[in-house]
C-alpha positions as CSV (number, residue, x, y, z in Angstrom):
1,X,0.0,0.0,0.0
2,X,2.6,2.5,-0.8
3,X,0.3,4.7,-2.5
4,X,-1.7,5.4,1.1
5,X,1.0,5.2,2.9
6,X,2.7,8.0,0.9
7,X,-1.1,10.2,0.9
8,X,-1.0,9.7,4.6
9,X,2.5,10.9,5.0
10,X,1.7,14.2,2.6
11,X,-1.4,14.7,4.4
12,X,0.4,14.8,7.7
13,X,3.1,16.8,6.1
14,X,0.5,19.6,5.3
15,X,-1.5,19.6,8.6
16,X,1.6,20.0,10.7
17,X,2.7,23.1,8.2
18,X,-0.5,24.5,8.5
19,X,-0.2,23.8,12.6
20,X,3.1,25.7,12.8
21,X,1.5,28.9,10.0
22,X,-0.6,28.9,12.4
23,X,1.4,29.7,15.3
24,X,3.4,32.0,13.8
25,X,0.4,33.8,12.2
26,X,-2.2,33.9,14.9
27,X,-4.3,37.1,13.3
28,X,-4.6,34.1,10.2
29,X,-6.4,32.0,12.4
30,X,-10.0,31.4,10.8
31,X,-8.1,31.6,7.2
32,X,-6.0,28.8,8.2
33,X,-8.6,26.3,10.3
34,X,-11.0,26.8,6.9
35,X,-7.9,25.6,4.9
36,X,-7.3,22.5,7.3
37,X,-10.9,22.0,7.1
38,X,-10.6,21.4,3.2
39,X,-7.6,19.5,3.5
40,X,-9.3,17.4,5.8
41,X,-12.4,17.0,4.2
42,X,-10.2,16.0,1.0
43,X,-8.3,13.2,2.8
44,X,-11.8,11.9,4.2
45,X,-13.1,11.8,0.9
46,X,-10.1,10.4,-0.9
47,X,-10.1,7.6,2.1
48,X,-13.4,6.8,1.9
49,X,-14.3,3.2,1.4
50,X,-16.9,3.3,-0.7
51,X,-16.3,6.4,-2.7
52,X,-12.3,7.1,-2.3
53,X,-9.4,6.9,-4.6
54,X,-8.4,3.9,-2.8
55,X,-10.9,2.0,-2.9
56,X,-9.8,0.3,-5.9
């Protein structure tokens, strides 16, 4: 499962850069939890096991 394995690892990648954006750009707050809503809400999607990418 090297594909998944290397989505996870991306996905990680981006929610800990948008974790540390973040904290060095507090006034960016809601900009930055709407972005790591979408990012989330694309990795659910991409997941999902009956609709997802990987399903296959």
């Amino acid at each position: 499962m090297g594909a998944i394995d290397d989505f996870d690892g991306r996905f990680t990648n981006v929610i800990d850069h948008l974790e540390n954006l973040h904290r060095l750009n507090p006034h960016l707050e809601y900009n930055i939890v709407l972005i790591t809503e979408y990012v989330n809400t694309i990795y659910n999607v991409t997941m999902d096991s009956t609709e997802g990418i990987f399903y296959l």
